[in-house]
Biopython code that builds the backbone (N, CA, C, O; Angstrom):
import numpy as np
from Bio.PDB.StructureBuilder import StructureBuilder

atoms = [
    (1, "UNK", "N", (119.128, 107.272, 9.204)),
    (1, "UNK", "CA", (120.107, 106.310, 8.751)),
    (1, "UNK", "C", (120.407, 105.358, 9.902)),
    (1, "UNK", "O", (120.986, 105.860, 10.866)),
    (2, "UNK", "N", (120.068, 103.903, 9.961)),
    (2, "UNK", "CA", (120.566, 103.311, 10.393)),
    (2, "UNK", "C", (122.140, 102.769, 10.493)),
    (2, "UNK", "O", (123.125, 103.031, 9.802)),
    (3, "UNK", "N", (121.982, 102.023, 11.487)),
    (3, "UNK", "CA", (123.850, 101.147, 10.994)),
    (3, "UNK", "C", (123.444, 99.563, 11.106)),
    (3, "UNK", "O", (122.520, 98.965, 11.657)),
    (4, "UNK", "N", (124.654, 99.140, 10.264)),
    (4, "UNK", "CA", (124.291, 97.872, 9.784)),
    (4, "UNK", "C", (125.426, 96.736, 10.535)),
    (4, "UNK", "O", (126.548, 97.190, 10.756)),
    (5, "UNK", "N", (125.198, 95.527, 10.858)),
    (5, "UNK", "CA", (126.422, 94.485, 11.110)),
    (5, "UNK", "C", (127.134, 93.818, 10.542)),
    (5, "UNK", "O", (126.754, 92.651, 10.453)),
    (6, "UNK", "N", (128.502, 94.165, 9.870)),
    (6, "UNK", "CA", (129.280, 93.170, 9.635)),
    (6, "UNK", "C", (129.559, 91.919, 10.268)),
    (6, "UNK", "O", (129.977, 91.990, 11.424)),
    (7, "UNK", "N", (129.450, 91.055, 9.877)),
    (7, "UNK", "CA", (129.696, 89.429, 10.635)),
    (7, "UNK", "C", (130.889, 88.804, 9.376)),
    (7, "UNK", "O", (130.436, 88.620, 8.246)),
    (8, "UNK", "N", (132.020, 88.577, 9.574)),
    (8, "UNK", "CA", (132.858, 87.695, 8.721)),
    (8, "UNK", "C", (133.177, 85.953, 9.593)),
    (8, "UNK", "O", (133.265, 85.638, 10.780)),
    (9, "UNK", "N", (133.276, 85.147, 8.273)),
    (9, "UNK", "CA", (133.208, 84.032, 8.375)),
    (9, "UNK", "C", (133.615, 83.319, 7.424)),
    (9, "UNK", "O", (133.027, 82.912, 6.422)),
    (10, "UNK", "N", (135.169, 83.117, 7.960)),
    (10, "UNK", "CA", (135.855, 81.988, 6.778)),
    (10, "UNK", "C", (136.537, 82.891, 5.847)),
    (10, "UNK", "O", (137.437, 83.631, 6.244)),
    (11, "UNK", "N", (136.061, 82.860, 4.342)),
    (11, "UNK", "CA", (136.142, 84.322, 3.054)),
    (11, "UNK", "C", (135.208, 84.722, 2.780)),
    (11, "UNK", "O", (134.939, 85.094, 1.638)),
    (12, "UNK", "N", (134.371, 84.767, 3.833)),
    (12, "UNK", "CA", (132.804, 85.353, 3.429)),
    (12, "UNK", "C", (132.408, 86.558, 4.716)),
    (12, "UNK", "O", (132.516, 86.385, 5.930)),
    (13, "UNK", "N", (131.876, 87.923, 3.916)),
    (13, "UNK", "CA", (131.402, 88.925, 4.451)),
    (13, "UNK", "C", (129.669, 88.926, 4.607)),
    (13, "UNK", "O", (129.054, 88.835, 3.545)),
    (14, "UNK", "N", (129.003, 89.007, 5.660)),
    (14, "UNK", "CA", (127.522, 89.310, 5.546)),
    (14, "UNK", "C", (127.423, 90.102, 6.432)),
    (14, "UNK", "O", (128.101, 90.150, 7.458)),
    (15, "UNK", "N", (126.292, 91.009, 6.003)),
    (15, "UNK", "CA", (126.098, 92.800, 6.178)),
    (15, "UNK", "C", (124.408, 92.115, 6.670)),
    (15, "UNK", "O", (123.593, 91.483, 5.999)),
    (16, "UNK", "N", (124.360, 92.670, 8.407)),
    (16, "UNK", "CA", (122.906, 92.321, 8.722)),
    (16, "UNK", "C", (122.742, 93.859, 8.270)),
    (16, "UNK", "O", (123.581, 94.695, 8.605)),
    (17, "UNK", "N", (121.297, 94.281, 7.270)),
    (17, "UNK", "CA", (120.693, 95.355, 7.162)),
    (17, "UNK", "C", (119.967, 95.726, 8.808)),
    (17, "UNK", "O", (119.696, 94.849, 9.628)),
    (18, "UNK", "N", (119.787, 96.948, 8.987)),
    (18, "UNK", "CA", (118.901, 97.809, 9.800)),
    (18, "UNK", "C", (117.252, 97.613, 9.478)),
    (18, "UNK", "O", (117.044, 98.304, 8.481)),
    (19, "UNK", "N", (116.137, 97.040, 9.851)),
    (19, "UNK", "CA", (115.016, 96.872, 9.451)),
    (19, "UNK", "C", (114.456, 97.682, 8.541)),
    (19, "UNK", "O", (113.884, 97.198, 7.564)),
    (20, "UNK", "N", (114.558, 99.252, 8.768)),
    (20, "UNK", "CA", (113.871, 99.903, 8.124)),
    (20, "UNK", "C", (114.670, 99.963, 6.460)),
    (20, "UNK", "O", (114.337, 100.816, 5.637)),
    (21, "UNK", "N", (115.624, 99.027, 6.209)),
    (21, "UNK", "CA", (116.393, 99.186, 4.966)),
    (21, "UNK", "C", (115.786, 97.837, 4.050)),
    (21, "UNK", "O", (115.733, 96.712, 4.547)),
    (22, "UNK", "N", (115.373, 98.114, 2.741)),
    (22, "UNK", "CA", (114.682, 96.753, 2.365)),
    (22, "UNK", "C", (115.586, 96.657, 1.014)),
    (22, "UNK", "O", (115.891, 97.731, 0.496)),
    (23, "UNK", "N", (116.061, 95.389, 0.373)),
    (23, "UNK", "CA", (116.707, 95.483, -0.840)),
    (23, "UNK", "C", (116.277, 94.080, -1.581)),
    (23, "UNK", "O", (116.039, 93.041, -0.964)),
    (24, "UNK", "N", (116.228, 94.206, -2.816)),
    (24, "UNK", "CA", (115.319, 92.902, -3.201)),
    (24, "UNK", "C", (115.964, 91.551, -2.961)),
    (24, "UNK", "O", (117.075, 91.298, -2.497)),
    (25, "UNK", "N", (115.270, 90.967, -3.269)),
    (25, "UNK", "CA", (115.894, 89.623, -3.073)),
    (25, "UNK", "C", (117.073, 89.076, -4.207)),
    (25, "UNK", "O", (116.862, 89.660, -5.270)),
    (26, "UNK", "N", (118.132, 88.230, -4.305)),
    (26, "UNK", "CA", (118.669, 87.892, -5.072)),
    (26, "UNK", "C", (120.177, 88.519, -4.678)),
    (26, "UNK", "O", (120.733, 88.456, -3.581)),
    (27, "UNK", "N", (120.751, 89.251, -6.126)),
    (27, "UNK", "CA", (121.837, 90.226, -5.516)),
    (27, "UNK", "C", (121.655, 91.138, -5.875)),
    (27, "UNK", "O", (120.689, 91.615, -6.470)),
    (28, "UNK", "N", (123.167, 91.773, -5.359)),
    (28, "UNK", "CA", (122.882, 93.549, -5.907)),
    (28, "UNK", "C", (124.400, 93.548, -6.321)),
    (28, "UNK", "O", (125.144, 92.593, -6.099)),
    (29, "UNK", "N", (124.878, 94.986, -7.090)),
    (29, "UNK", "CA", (125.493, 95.168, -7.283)),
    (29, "UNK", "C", (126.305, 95.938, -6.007)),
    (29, "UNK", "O", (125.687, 96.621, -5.190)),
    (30, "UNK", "N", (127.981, 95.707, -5.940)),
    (30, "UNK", "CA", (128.685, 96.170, -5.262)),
    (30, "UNK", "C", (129.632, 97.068, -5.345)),
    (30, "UNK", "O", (130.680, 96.427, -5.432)),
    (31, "UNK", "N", (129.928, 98.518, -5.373)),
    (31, "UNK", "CA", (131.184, 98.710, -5.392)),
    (31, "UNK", "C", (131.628, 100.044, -4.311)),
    (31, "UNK", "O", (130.801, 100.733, -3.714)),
    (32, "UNK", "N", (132.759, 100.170, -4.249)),
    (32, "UNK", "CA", (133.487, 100.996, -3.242)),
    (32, "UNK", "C", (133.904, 101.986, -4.227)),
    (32, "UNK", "O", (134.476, 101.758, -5.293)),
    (33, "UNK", "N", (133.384, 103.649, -3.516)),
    (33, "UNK", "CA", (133.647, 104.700, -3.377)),
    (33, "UNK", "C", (134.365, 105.783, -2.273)),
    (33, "UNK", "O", (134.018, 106.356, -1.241)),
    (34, "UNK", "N", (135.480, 105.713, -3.057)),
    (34, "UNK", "CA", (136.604, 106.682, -1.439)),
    (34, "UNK", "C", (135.984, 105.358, -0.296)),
    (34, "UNK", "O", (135.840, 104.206, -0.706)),
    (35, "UNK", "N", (135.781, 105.618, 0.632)),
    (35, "UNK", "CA", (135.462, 104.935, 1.984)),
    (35, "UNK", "C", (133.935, 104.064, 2.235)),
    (35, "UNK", "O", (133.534, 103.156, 2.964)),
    (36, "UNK", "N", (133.550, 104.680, 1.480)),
    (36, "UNK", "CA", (131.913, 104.163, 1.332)),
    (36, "UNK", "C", (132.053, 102.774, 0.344)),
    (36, "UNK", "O", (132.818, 102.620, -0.608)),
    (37, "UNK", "N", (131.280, 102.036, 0.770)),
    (37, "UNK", "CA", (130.843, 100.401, -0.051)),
    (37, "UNK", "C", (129.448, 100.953, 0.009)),
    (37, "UNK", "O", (128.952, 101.383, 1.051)),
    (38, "UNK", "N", (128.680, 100.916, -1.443)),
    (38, "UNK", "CA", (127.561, 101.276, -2.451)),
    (38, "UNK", "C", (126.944, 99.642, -2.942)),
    (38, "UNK", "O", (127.430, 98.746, -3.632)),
    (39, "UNK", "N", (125.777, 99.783, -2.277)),
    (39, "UNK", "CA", (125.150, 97.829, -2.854)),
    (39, "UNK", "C", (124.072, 99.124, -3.624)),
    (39, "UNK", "O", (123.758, 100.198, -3.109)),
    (40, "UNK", "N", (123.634, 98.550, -5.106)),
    (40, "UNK", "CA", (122.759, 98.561, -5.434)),
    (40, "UNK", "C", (121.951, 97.560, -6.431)),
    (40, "UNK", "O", (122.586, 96.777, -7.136)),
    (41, "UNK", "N", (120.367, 97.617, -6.471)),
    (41, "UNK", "CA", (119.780, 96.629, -6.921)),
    (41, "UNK", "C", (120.774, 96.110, -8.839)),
    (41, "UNK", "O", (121.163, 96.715, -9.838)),
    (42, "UNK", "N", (120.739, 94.674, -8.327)),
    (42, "UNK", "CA", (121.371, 94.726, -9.738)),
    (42, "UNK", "C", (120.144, 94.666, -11.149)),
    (42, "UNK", "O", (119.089, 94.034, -11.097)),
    (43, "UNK", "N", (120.542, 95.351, -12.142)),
    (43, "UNK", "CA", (119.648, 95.556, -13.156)),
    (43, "UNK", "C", (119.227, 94.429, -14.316)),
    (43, "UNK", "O", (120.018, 93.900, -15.097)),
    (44, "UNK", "N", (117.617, 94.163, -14.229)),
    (44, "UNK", "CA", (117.308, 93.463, -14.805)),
    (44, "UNK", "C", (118.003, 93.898, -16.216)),
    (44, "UNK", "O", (118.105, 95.005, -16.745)),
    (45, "UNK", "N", (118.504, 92.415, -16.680)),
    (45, "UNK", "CA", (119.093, 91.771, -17.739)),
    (45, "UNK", "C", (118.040, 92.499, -19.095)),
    (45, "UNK", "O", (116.814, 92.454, -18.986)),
    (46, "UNK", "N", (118.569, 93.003, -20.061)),
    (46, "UNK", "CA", (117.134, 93.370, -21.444)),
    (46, "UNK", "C", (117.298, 92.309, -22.774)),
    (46, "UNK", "O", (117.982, 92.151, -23.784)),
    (47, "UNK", "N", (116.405, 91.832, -22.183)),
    (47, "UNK", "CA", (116.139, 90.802, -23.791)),
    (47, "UNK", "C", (115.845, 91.970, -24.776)),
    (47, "UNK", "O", (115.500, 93.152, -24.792)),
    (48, "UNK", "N", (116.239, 90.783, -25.705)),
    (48, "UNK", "CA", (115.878, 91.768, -27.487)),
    (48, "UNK", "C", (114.522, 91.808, -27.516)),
    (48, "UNK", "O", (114.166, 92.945, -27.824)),
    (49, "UNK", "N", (113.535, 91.020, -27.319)),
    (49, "UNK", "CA", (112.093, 91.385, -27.381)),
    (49, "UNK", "C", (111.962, 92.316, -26.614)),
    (49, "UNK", "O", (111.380, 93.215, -27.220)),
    (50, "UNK", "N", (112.270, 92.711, -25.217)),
    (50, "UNK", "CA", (111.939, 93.640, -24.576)),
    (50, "UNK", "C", (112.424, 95.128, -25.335)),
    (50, "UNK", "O", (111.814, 96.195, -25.269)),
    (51, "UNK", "N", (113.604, 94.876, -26.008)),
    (51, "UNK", "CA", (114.699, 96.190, -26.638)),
    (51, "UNK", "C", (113.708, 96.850, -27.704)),
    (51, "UNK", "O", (113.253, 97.993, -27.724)),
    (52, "UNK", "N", (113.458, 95.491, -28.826)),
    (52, "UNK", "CA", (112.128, 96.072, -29.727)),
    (52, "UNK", "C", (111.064, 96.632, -29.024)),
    (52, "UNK", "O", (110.544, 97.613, -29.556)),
    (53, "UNK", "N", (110.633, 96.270, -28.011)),
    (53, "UNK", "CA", (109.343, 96.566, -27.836)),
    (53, "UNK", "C", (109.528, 98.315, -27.223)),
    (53, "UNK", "O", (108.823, 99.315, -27.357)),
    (54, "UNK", "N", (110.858, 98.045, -26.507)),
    (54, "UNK", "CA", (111.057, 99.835, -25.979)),
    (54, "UNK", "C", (111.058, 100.651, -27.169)),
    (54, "UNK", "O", (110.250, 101.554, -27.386)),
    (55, "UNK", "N", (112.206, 100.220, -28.100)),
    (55, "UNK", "CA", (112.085, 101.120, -29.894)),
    (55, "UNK", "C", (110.894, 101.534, -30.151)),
    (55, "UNK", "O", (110.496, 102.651, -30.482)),
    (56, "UNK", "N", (110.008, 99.952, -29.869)),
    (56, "UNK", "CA", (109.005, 100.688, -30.794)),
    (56, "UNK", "C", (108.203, 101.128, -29.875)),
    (56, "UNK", "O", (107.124, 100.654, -30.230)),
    (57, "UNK", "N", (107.901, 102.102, -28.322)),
    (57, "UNK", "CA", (107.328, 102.991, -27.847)),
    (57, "UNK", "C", (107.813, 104.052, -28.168)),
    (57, "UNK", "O", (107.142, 105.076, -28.041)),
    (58, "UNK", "N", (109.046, 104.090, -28.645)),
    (58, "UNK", "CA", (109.398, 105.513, -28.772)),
    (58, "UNK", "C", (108.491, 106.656, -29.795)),
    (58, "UNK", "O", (107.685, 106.331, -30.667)),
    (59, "UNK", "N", (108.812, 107.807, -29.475)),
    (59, "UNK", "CA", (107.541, 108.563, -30.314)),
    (59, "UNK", "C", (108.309, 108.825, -31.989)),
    (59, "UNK", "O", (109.521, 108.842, -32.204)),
    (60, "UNK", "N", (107.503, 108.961, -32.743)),
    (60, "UNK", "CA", (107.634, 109.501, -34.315)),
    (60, "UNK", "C", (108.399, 110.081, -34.351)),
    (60, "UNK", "O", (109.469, 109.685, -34.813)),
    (61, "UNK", "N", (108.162, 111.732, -33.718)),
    (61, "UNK", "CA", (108.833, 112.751, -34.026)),
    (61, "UNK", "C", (109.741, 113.028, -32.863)),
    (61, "UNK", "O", (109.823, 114.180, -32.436)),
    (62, "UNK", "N", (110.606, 111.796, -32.181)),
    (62, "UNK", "CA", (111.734, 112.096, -31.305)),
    (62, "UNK", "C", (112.530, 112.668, -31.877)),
    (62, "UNK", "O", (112.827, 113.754, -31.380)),
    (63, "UNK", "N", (113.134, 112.332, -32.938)),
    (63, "UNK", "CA", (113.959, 113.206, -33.400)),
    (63, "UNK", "C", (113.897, 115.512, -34.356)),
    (63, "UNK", "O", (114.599, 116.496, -34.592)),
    (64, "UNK", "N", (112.673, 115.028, -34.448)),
    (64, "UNK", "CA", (112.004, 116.147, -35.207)),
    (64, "UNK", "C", (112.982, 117.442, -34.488)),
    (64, "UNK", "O", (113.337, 117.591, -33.319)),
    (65, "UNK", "N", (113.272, 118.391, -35.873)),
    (65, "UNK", "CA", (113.767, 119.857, -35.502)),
    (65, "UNK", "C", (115.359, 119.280, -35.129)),
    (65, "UNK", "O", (116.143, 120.065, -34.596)),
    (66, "UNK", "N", (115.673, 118.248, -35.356)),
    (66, "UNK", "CA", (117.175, 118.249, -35.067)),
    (66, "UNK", "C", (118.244, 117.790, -36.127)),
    (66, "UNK", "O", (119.453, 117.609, -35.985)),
    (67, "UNK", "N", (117.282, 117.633, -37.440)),
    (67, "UNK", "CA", (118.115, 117.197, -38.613)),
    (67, "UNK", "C", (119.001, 118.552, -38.993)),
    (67, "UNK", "O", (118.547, 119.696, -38.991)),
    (68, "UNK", "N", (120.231, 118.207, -39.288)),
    (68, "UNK", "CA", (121.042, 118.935, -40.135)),
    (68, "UNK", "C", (120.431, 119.226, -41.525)),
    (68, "UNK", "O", (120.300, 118.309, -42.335)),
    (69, "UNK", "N", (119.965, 120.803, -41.882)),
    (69, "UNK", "CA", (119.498, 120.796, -43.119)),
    (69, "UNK", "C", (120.709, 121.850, -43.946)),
    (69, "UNK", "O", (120.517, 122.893, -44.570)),
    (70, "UNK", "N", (121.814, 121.209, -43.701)),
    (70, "UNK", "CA", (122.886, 122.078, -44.441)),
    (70, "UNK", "C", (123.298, 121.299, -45.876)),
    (70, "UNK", "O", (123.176, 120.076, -45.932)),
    (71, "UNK", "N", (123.725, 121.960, -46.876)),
    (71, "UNK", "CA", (124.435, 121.241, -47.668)),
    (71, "UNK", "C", (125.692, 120.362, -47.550)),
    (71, "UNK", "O", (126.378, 120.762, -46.610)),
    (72, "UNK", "N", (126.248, 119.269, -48.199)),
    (72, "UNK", "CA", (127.152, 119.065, -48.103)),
    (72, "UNK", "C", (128.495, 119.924, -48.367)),
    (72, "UNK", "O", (128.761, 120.706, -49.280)),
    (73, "UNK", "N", (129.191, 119.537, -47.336)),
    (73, "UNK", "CA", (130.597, 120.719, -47.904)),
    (73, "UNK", "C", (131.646, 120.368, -49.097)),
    (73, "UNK", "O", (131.772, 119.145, -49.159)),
    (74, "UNK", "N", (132.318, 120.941, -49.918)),
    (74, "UNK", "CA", (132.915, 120.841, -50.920)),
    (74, "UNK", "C", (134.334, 120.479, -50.317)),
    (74, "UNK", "O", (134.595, 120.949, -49.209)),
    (75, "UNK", "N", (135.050, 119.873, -50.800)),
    (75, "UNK", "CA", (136.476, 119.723, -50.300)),
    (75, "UNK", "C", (137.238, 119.489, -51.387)),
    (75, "UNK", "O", (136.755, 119.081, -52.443)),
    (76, "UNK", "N", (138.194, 119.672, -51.254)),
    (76, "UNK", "CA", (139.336, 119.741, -52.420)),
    (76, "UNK", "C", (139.791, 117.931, -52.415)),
    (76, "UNK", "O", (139.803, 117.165, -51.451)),
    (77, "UNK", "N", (140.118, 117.664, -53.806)),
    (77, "UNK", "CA", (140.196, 116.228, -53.935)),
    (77, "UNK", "C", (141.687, 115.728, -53.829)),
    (77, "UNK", "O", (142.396, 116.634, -54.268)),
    (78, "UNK", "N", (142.357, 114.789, -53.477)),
    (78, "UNK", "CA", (143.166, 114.406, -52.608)),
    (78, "UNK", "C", (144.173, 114.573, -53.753)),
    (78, "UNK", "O", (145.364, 114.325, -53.568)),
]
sb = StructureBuilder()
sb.init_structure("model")
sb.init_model(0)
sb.init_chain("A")
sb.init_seg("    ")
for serial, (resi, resn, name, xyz) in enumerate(atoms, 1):
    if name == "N":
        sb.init_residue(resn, " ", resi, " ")
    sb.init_atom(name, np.array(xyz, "f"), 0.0, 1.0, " ", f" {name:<3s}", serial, name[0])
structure = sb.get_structure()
């Protein structure tokens, strides 16, 4: 584990990374835990074409062996 440099300037914070630390380009997500500040990569955005296209990898029988094969229950009418 390296350590990293805070530099502030003005209302602006920049964090020099340690070389051996690489994070993509663009941003990341930020948030604080107890004492720790957590950057992580922020997550590509999912288009609806991409959403269909995951659905439809999914397999046939994902669900298989998990249907309820009970009858409906009887209940007394109001």
């Amino acid at each position: 584990m390296g350590r990293a440099l805070v530099v502030k300037s003005d209302k602006k914070t920049t964090v020099v990374m340690p070389d051996e630390i690489t994070l993509p380009e663009g941003q990341v997500d930020v948030r604080v835990v107890g004492n720790d500040v957590v950057l992580s990569p922020t997550p590509e955005k999912l288009d609806i074409d991409r959403f269909i296209q995951l659905l439809q990898e999914l397999p046939d029988d994902m669900f298989e062996g998990i249907k309820d094969e009970r009858p409906p229950e009887t209940r007394e009418e109001f």
